[in-house]
N, C-alpha and C positions, 0 to 999 in steps of 0.2 A: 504494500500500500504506500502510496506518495501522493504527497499536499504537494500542489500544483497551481500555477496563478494561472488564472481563466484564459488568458489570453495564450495559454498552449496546448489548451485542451485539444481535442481532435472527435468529430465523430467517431464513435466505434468504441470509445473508451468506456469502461462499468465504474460507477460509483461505487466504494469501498465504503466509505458514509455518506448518512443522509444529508441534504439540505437547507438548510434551516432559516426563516427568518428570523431577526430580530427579539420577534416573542416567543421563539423555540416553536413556533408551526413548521409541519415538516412540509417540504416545497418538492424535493424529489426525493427517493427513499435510496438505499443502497440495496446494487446489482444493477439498477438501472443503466440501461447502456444509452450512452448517450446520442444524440441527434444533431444537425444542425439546428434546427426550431430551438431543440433543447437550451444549447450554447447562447442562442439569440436573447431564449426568457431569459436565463441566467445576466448576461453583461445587461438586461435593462432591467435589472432588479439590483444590478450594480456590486452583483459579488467579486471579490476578490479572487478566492481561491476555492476550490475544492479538493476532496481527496480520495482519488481512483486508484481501482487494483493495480495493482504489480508496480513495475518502477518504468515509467513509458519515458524517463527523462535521465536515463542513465546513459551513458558517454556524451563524448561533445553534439550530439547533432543537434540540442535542443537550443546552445549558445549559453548553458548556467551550468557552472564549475560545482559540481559535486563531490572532487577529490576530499578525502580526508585529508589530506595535506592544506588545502585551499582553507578548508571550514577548521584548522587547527592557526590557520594564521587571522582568522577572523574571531579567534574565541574568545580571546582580552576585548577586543570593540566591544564583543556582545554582551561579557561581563563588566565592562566599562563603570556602570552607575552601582556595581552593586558590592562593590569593597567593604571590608570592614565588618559584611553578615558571616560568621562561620562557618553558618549550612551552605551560603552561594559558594562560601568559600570550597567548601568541600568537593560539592558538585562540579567547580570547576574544575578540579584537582583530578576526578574521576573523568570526566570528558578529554580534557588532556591528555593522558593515559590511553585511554581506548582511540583514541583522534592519531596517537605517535604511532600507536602500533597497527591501525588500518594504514596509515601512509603508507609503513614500513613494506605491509604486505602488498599494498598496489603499484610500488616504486619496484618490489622483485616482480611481481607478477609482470609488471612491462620492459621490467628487464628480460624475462625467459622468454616471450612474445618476442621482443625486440632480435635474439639471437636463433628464434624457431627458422 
């Protein structure tokens, strides 16, 4: 499952979760595969994002850097405001960790690619 900004969705995609206004009414359910119509109600009800099965935005072709390495150099921005809390602290501490050691493994994994 991957959260997705609307504007890369694709007919043919199934929602993973449901839809929701504002007041928690549900607008589309999950499994729903979606439509062009679909996409249309959606951007004029002015949603952001959604989030569809599987991972439709993994490697480059979507133009948004998924590496662990990328989201390990954006993880200080992201905890930026939140210094000083122990728990953030921690969490960050754990993210960092698991963020060093996915790089680690998609930096060999294109290395062994790179030499197939």
């Amino acid at each position: 499952m991957q959260k997705i900004p609307l504007n890369l969705a694709k007919p043919g995609m199934k929602l993973a979760k449901a839809v929701t206004r504002d007041n928690g009414m549900v607008v589309m359910g999950p499994g729903m595969e979606l439509t062009e119509s679909h996409l249309e109600r959606l951007r004029s009800m002015e949603v952001d994002r959604i989030t569809v099965e599987g991972n439709p935005l993994e490697g480059g072709s979507s133009g948004v850097d998924t590496s662990a390495a990328h989201r390990l150099e954006r993880l200080d921005h992201l905890f930026r405001r939140l210094g000083g809390d122990p728990w953030q602290d921690e969490v960050r501490g754990f993210l960092n960790e698991y963020l060093r050691i996915k790089a680690a493994e998609q930096a060999a994994r294109a290395a062994a690619e790179g030499k197939a």
